[in-house]
Structure formats: structure tokens, C-alpha cells
C-alpha positions in Angstrom: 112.1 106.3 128.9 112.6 106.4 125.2 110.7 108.6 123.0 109.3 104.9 121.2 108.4 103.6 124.4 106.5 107.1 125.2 104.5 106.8 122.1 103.3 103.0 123.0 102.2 104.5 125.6 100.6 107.6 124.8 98.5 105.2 122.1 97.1 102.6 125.2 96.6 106.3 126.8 94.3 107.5 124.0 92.4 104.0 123.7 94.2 102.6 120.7 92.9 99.1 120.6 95.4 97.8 117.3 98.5 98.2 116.2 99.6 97.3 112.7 103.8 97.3 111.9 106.2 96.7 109.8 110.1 96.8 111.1 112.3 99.6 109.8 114.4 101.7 112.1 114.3 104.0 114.0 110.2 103.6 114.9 111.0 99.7 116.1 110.6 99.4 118.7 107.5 101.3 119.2 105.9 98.0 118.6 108.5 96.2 120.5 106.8 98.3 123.6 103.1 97.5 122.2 103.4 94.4 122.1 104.2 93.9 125.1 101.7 96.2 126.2 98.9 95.0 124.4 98.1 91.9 126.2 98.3 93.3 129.4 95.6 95.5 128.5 93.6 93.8 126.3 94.8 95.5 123.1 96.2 93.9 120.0 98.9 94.2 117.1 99.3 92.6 114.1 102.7 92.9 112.0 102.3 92.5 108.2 104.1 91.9 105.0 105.5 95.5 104.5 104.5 98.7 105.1 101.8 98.9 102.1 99.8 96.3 104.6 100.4 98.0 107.5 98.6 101.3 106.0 95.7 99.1 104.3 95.1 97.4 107.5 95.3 100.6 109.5 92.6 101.6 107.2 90.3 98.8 107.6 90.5 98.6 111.2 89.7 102.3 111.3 86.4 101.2 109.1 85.6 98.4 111.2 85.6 100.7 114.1 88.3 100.6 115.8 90.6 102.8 117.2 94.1 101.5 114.8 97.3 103.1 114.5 100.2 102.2 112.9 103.9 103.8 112.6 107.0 103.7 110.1 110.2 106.0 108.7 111.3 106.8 105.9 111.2 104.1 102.8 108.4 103.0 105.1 106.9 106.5 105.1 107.1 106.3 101.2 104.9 103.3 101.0 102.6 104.4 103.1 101.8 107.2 101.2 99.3 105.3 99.2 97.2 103.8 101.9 96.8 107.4 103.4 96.5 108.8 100.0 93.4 106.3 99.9 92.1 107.2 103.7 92.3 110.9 102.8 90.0 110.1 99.9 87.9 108.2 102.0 88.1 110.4 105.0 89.4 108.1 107.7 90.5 108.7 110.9 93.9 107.0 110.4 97.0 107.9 112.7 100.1 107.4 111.4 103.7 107.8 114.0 106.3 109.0 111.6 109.8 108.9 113.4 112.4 110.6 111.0 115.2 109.4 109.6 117.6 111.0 106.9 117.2 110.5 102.8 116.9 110.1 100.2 116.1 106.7 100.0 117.7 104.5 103.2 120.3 107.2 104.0 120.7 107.2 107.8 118.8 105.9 110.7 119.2 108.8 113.0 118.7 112.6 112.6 116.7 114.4 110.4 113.6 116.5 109.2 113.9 115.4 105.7 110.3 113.8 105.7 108.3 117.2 106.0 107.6 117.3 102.2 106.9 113.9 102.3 104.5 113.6 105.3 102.6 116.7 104.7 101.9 116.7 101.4 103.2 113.3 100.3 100.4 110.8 98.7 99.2 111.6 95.1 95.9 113.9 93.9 95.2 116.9 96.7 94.4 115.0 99.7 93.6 116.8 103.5 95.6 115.7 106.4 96.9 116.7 110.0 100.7 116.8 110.6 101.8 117.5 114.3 105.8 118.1 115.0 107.2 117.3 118.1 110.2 118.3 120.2 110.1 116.3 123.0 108.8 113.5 124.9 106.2 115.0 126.8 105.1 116.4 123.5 105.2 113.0 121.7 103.2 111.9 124.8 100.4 114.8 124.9 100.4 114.6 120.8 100.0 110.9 120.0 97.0 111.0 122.3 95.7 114.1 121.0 96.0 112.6 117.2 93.8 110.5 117.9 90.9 113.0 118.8 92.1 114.9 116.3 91.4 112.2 113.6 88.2 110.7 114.3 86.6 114.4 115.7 87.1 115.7 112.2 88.3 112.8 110.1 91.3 113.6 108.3 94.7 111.1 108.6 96.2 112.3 111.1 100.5 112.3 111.5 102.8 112.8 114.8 106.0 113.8 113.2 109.4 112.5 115.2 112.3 111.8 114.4 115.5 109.2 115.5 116.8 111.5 118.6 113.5 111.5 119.7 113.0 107.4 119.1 115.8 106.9 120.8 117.1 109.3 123.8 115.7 108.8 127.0 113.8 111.6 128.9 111.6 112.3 132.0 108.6 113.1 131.4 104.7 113.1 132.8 102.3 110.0 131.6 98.7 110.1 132.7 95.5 109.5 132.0 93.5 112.1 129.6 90.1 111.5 132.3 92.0 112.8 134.7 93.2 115.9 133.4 89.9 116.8 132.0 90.4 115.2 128.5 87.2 113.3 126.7 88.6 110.8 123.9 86.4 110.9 121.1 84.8 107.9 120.9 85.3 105.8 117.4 82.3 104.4 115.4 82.4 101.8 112.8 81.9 103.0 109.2 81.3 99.8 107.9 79.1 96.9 109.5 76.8 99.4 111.0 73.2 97.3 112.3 70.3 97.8 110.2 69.4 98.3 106.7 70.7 100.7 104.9 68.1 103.1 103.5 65.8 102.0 105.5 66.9 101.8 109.4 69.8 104.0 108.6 71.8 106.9 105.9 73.3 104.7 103.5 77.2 105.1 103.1 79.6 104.5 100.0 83.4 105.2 100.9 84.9 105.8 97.9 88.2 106.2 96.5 87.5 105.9 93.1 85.4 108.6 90.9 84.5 107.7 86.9 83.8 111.3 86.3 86.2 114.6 85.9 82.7 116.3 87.7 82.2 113.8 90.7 86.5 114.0 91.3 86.5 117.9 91.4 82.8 118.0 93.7 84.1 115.7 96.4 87.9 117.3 96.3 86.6 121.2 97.0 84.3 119.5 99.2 87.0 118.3 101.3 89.1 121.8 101.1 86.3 123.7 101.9 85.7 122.1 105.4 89.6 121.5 105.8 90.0 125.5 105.5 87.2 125.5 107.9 88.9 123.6 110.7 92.1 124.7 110.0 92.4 128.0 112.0 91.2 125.9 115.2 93.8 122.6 114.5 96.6 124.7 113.5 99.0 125.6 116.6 102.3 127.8 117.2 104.6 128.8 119.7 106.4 132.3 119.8 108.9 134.5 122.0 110.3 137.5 121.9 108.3 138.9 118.5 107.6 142.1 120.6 110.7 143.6 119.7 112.8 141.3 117.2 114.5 142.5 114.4 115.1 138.8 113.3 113.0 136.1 114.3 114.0 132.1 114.3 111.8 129.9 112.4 112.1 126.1 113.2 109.8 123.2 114.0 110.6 119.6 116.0 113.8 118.6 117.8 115.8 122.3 116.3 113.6 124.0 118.0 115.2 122.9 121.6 118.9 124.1 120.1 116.6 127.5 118.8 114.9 128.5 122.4 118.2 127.8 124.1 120.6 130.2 122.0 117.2 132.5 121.3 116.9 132.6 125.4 121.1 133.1 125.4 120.9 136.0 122.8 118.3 138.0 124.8 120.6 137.8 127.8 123.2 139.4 125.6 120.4 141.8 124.4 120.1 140.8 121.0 116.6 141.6 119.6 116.1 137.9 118.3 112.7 136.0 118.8 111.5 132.6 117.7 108.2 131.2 115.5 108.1 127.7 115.8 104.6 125.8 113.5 103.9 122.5 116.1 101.0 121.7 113.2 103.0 121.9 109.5 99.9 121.2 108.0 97.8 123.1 108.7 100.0 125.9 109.5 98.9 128.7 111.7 99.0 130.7 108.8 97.4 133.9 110.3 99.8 134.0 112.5 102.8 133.5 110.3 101.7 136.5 107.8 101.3 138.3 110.7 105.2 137.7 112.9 106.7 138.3 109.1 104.4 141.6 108.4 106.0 143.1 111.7 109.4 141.6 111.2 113.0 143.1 109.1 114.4 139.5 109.0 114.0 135.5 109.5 116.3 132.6 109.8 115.0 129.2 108.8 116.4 126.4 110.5 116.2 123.1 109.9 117.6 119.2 109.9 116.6 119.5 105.8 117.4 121.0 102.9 114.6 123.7 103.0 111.6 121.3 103.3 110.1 123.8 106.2 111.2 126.5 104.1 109.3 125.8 101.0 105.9 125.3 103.1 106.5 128.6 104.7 107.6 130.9 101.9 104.0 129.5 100.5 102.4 130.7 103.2 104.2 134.1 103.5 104.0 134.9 100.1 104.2 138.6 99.0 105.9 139.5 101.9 109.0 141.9 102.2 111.0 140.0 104.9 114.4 139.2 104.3 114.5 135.0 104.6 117.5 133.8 105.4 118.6 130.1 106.2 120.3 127.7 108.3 120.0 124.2 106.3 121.9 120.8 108.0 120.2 118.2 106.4 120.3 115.1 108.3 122.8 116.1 110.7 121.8 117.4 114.4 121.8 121.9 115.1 123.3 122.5 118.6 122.5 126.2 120.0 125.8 127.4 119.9 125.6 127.1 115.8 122.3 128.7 115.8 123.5 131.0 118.3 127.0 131.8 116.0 124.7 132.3 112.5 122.5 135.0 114.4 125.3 136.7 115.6 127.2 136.8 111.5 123.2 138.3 110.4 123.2 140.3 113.3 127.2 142.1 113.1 
């Protein structure tokens, strides 16, 4: 199936009970599948007026309770930004399916990574939030469901970051149910609406996203580091090969990193000393282990569908380090292995 007809159904998978949408290519049909999901299975989708709407609403069905998703691209990514600017601030379980397409501005409706900046650290102020990168459909599968847990077990908006291949090429895959492979869905709770009094029966609550002092603004924002930091080490993931012995070590994320593991597995076989670091959470990243690959390592190639937008989060993170930090940048056009495999090989004469 296509990767947008995985993610419907990775979402009636996790429990999703609402879907809001706006159009825009390439994430349409994602409620194309939903909705013709969602009255088989008791579920329900509501499309609004844009993609400001769809965000709001996302966030008030997440107060209300309910397990609410939504999913967009590009301009439709740059709208959202401030409804999930506002659920960051509030601390809402939102989860947001982000299927790339290229920029600036409409650009292209097919390949690219060119909404990293944007979707990690998009929104204004410092707000917390969880960013998963995918590579295939199994993966957009097993992540959209476990956004979901991820969101409401620690409530912070939680993103699965696609892109158009992935929307739209078909590919096998494995759908099942999380109870049967062990997998306990967290279960949502309402934040508003909540019976009794409040003070009295229960903890009263004030979701805010709106401080009046400079004192109340910085208390609540270290508040929110400080137990992001916390988390961070446990939500962050990674994959890695070959760092035993590499003298140059490939550093990608989403869809490049099929073209990477191909030509890294290809080199190897020739006996180049190459290995591969690929982030599946850009934010968090699995810092720790990052400092760590580029402490034991002479060189790394960053490659990406973008014009350094993984770069710049990783130099961040690796900064102070020695490493030679080379690139590979395509923005919004597709990296087979052979290219990846014919830069190594120009580093590595």
C-alpha cells in the first residue's frame, strides 16, 4: 500500500478516534484513507478551513480527551506552526504527520527533507517537542502508532516526519495490532471537562499559553527544558553500522538513509572502512551517542534531501569536536546509492 494509506492505518491501530485536515499534497490522501476508515470503525474526521483550524482543533480535541491527530506539508506545515507553538506551551499531547515536500514556499510536491528546520524547531519562543524520521513503511506504521504513546505518556507534540516518496510509493509491509505484540497504548484523559469541582473534588488546572510576567514566562519555560532533558536520553533513538572500524562514517536520517545502507553495505564488500549514523528521533537527538561515533571517528559525510538542515542540528550537537564534516547536499531532489557510493569513494582516493 501507499505510505498515506499505512499511516491511516497505523492511527485506527493506535486508537486515534479524530482526524482533523486540510488538503495540500502530498499528505492527501491520508484522509482520503480515514475517511473511509473512520465509519467503519467508529472514528471520526472533520476537515476545516485551512490548516490553522486543523492544528486548533487537533488541540481541542486533545483537551477534550480525545485521542486527535491531524497531518499536513509544507505551507501547511508553516501554518501549523502556531497551533503547536500553542500545544507545546500548553503541553498537549498533539500528533502531527508531516509528509515532506520541497521549498521554499510551494516549491514541489515530491521529494525532499527541507522541513527539518521547520518541524523540529519551527513555532516561535523555545517550545519542547518529539520529531520521529522515517524511512519506510513499516516504520511510518510502527512510528505513527508509537507517536501516539509517545505524546500523551510524556506530553510533548509529537511529529512523524515523511516525506512525498514515502506518501506515495507502494510497499509491503506488516500491519497489526499493538495488543498483540505486547504493546499497551496509553490511555488519553481529558484535560478539560474533568467531573467534580475543582479545588474541592479535584487539583484545579489552568492551561495557559499566555504569561503577563517576564518571571512567570522564564519559570514555566526551564520548567519544561528541565524534564524534556530528562526524557530525552530515553525518547531519543539511533541506528549504526560499521563504527567499529570506520574511518568515515555516513550521517543521514529518513528516506537517504535506504540509498546510505545500500552503498555503505556495497562499500564494505569492496572493503572500504565506511559506516553509517543515522538519528530516527531529530529532536531529541541521541546526542550521547553522536559525540561519541564523532570522538572515535577521522571523518563524516552528511547526506541529505536539503540544504544542510540535518547538518546544522548536528554540528550543534557535536560541537568542539575535531572531525572532518564533510557534505552531500541535494535539496529536494532524490540520493540513489550509487551517488552516495561515488562521493565516498572521491573522500576516500
Amino acid at each position: 500500500m501507499t505510505g498515506n494509506e499505512v499511516v491511516a492505518w497505523a492511527a485506527l491501530a493506535a486508537g486515534a478516534e479524530i482526524m482533523y485536515g486540510y488538503p495540500i499534497t502530498p499528505q492527501n490522501e491520508i484522509m482520503h484513507y480515514w475517511t473511509r476508515l473512520a465509519p467503519r470503525y467508529g472514528r471520526s474526521f472533520l476537515q476545516t478551513e485551512d490548516e490553522l483550524s486543523a492544528g486548533f482543533t487537533t488541540a481541542g480535541g486533545v483537551m477534550a480527551g480525545r485521542k486527535a491527530f491531524t497531518a499536513t506539508s509544507g505551507p501547511g506545515n508553516t501554518l501549523m506552526q502556531e497551533p503547536m507553538s500553542m500545544a507545546e506551551m500548553m503541553r498537549l499531547p498533539t500528533v502531527v504527520v508531516v509528509q515532506q515536500r520541497g521549498g521554499p514556499s510551494t516549491a514541489t510536491v515530491i521529494y525532499s527533507q527541507q522541513e527539518v528546520t521547520l518541524t523540529t524547531i519551527g513555532g516561535n519562543g523555545e517550545g519542547m517537542r518529539i520529531v520521529y524520521s522515517t524511512a519506510t513503511h513499516q516504520e511510518l506504521f510502527d512510528y505513527t502508532i508509537k507517536a501516539f504513546n509517545t505524546a500523551w505518556k510524556y506530553r510533548f507534540p509529537t511529529f512523524v516526519l515523511g516525506d512525498g516518496y514515502q506518501a506515495k510509493m507502494r510497499e509491503p509491509l506488516t500491519i497489526y495490532d499493538p495488543a498483540e505484540r505486547g504493546i499497551g497504548m496509553v490511555p488519553p484523559e481529558p484535560f478539560v471537562g474533568k467531573e467534580g469541582i475543582p479545588g474541592e473534588d479535584r487539583p484545579p488546572a489552568q492551561y495557559r499559553n499566555t504569561f503577563n510576567l517576564e518571571e512567570e514566562l522564564y519559570e514555566k519555560v526551564m520548567a519544561d527544558v528541565s524534564e524534556y532533558e530528562k526524557i530525552a536520553p530515553e525518547v531519543a533513538e539511533f541506528q549504526a553500522e560499521g563504527m567499529e572500524d570506520a574511518e568515515l562514517v555516513l550521517v543521514c536520517h529518513g528516506v537517504v538513509f535506504r540509498a546510505v545502507r545500500e552503498a555503505v553495505a556495497k562499500l564494505r564488500e569492496q572493503g572500504r572502512k565506511v559506516g553509517y549514523f543515522r538519528p530516527v528521533t531529530l529532536r531529541p537527538l541521541p546526542v550521547r551517542q553522536l559525540r561519541e561515533m564523532v570522538g572515535k571517528t577521522k571523518k563524516v559525510l552528511l547526506v541529505e534531501s536539503a540544504y544542510g538542515q540535518l547538518a546544522r542540528l548536528f554540528k550543534e550537537a557535536a560541537y568542539g569536536s575535531g572531525t572532518e564534516m564533510l557534505t552531500l547536499f541535494r535539496p529536494g531532489l532524490g540520493i540513489t546509492a550509487g551517488e552516495v557510493e561515488a562521493k565516498v569513494k572521491e573522500i576516500l582516493i
